[in-house]
Each structure stands twice: as C-alpha cells, then as structure tokens.
N, C-alpha and C positions, 0 to 999 in steps of 0.2 A: 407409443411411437416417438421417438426421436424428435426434439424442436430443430434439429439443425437444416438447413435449408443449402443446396448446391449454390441456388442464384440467389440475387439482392429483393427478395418481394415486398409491397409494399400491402399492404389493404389500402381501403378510401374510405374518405368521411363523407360522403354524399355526392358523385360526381354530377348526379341528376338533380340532388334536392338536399339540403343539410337534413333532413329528414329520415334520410334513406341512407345510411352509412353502408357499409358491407355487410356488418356484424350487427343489424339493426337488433335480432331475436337473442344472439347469444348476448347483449351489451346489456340489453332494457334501461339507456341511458344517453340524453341530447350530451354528456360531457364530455369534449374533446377528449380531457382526460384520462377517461375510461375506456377508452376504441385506441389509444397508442396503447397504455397499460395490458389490451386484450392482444393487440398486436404484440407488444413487447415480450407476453407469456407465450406467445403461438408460434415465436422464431421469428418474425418479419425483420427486415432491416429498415423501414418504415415507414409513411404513413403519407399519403394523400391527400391534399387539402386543398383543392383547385381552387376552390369559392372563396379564398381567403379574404379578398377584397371587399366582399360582401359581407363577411360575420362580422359580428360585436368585438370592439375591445377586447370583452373580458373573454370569447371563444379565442381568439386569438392566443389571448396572453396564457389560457389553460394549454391551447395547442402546443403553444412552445416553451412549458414549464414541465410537462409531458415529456416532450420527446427529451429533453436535455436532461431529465430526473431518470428514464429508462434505457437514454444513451441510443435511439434511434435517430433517424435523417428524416427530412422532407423530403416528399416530391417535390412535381413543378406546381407553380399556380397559374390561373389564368390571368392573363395582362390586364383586366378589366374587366367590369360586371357584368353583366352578361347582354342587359340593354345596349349598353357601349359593343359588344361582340358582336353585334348583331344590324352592326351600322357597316356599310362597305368604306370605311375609313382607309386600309389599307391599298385597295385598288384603286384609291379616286387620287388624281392628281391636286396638292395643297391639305392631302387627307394627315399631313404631319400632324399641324396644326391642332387637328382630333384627337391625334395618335397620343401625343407627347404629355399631355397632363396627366395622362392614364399611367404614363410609364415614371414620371414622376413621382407619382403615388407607390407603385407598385414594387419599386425598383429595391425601395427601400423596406416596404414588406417582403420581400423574401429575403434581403438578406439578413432582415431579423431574426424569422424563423428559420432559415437556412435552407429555403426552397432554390435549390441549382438552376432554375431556368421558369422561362416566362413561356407560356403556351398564349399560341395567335392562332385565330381564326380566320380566313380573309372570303370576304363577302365580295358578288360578283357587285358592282355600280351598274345596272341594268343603262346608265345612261351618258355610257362611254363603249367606246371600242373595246375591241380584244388586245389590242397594239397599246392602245392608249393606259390602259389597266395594269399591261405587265413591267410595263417604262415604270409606273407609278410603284407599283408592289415592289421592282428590284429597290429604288431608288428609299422606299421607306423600309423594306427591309435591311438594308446595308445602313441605316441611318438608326435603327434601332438596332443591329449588331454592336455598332459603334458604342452603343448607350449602355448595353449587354456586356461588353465585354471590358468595359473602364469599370463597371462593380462585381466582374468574375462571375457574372450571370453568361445565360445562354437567355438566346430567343428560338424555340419549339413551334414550329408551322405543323397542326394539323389537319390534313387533309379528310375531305368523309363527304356522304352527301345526304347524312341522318339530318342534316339541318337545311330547310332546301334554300338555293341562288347561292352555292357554294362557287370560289374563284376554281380549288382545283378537285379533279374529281375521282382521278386515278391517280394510282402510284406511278406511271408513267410520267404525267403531268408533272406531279411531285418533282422527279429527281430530276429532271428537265429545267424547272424554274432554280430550283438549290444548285445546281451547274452553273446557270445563270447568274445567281446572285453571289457564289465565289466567296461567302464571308466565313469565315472557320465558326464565330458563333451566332450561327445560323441552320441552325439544326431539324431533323425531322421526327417527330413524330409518331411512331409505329402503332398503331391501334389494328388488333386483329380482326375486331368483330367492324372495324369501318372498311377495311381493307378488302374482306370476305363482301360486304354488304357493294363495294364498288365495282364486281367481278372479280378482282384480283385472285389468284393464287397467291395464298399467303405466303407460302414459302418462298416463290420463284417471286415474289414480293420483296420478301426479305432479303433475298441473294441481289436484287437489282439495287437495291436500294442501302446496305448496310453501310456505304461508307458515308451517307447522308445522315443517319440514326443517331437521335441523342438521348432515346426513351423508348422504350416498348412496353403499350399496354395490350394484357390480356381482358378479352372476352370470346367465347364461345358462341358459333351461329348455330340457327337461326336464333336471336331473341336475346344478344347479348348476356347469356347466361355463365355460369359455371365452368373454366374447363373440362373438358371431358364428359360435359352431357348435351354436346352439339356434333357437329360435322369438322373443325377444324384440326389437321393434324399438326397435333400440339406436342408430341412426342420429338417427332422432325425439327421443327420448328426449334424448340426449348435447345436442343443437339447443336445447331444450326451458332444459337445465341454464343451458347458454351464456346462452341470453337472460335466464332468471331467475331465474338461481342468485348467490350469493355468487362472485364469481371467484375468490376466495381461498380457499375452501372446498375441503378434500383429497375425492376422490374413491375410496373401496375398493373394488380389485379381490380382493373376497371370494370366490374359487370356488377347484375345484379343476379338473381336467383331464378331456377324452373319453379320455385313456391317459398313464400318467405315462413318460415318455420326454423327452428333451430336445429331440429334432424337435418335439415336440407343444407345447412350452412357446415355444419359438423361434418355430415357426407361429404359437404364440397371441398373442404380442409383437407380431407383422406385423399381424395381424386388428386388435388394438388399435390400431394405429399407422394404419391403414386409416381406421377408424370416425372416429379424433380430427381425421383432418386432412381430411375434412368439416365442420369447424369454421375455417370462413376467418373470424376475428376482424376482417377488414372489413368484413365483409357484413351486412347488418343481417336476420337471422332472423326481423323479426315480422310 
C-alpha cells in the first residue's frame, strides 16, 4: 500500500506518558529518533511531542535532529509540565504572574523544534466566580496571544472533561469564550475522542466550531482508541476537514490502542489508510 497520505498526520510520542509512544510495539525503542524515522517511513507529515518541556536535553535535541534529518514538522507542545497544567492559573485573576515563566520557557522550545503552537489547558479556580474567571481567562489569553504571536507561535485552548474541574466543557462553551476573546492567535483545539466524551456530536462539532480550529486530534470512542474501531464517524468528519480545513494543517493521531501488540498498531495503520483514501482530492465534497 502506498505511503502517501491525503491529510497532514502526525503520530505521538507519548501524549499520556513518554513511555507510551503510538508505535510503542512496532518501535521497541524510548529514542525520539526512531518514532519520527518509523513515522518518516509510514508517510506521516509529523510528529507529536506535547511533553516537550518535560524531556531531557538530549530527548529533545534527538527530536529535533530527527525530524530536520527526515524533513518532518512538529506538532504543538504543551505550555508547561503538567503540574503547572494542572494549577487554575489561567482562570484566577493575577494568574499572569504564573502563567508567564512558563511561556518564557516554552516559547522558545518550540521554536526550536518547530512546534506551531502552545496547547493550554484552563482549570476551573473553585475559589472565584464564573464572571470573575472569564474576565481573567480573556484577559490572560489575549496577553499570551500577544506573546504567541510576536514569535509566529499560536496559543491552542483544549477543551475536555477527561481531567476533572475543567474551565470549559463543551464545544459550545469553547467557541463562546474564543468569540470572546477575538485574538487571531488564539486558537482551538479539536480533539475527537474529548469532544465525543463531552456529548458533542463530533461532526456538528466541527461545523460549529471550524472557523475557531487550529489542530485536530483524532481518537476513536469509547477508550480513546484506533480510528475506526470505536463509534465515531470518522469518514464524515476526515471529508468535512478536506473541504474546510487548512490543507496544510497537521492532523493528530492522539490515541492509544484496543491492545498494545504490533498486529494491532499495523491493523490500525491499514484502517487509517482506509479512512484517508476516501479522500479523492478530485472530487469536490460540497
């Protein structure tokens, strides 16, 4: 079967645990290295590395010797480590102050490795208002667009409520507050399997939502699995992107596996590869 790919996909190198890559069973390998080079051979446009802020030096410096030796892209990374993620900084009024050392750091790790945009989490402040929280959020999100957008990064708000005392909870909510906060880079998000998990209809998801979108990760419900061995229509959706998406825009294959084995990740290659090439780039989808 063909490496070529309709959309921009990325694999990941651990979005749960650097431990847990995608390609954990086909890799047999912790080397940055060797998970762009499996990506580089399997078609991806490439590679995921959210945790960036958290690896070694030297994971780093193999991530971005990798992707530049096989002529791949980064995804996004997350703004801070995860303890820091997990602080309602962004909702609390003076949560700059928090915010700013983090992005400090960060701002400049991806434009080393060439990761386009910072992913934010925003934690509720159990000990403020609703009123008081969104004044705050706008106000530190337009202050870290600001910051985002003087080094040609984006700032990526993902919404879910896999992590619980989340600020927003729906796609609703989502394109509500990014309305609000009116900043060009300040962007959302798209995660299928958090979307599904919030009630959402992914697709009527996507159609409310698309002119907000500066990322879309795939995973399949229930259990954040595989394309095409859950419930989500992913056919639609993929169609959906085609017509009104950024062409150039990476695509993340954010899940993990129905059983971690290398038949299972191979299968899931094939399903993917299935799904994408229902995407005749002739055809006119509207």
């Amino acid at each position: 079967m063909s490496n070529r790919w309709n959309l921009k996909y990325t694999s990941h190198l651990g979005y749960l645990h650097p431990d847990d890559p995608l390609f954990r069973e086909s890799v047999c390998s912790s080397d940055p290295w060797d998970h762009v080079e499996f990506a580089a051979q399997n078609g991806f446009a490439g590679v995921l590395f959210p945790w960036a802020a958290e690896r070694s030096a030297h994971d780093v410096s193999r991530f971005k010797a990798a992707l530049q030796h096989f002529g791949l892209r980064s995804s996004c990374i997350v703004y801070a480590p995860f303890d820091a993620v997990m602080v309602p900084s962004w909702t609390r009024p003076g949560g700059w102050a928090e915010i700013e050392p983090h992005l400090d750091r960060t701002i400049p790790l991806a434009i080393d490795i060439g990761a386009p945009m910072l992913a934010v989490l925003l934690r509720q402040d159990e000990d403020e208002s609703r009123m008081v929280q969104e004044n705050a959020v706008m106000e530190n999100l337009r202050r870290a667009g600001d910051r985002a957008a003087a080094a040609g990064l984006v700032i990526g708000i993902e919404h879910m409520i896999a992590l619980p005392g989340m600020f927003v909870t729906n796609t609703e909510q989502a394109v509500a507050l990014l309305d609000r906060v009116g900043h060009p880079a300040v962007k959302l998000i798209f995660d299928t399997g958090h979307v599904f998990e919030m009630g959402d209809d992914v697709n009527s998801a996507y159609r409310r939502a698309r002119h907000h979108i500066g990322l879309v990760q795939l995973a399949d419900m229930p259990g954040r699995v595989e394309p095409g061995a859950g419930t989500i229509d992913f056919e639609s959706l993929l169609k959906q992107i085609r017509r009104n998406g950024d062409p150039d825009q990476l695509i993340d294959l954010e899940h993990g596996w129905t059983e971690h084995s290398v038949a299972v990740e191979s299968a899931g290659l094939i399903k993917m590869r299935t799904l994408d090439a229902t995407l005749d780039l002739n055809k006119d989808f509207s």
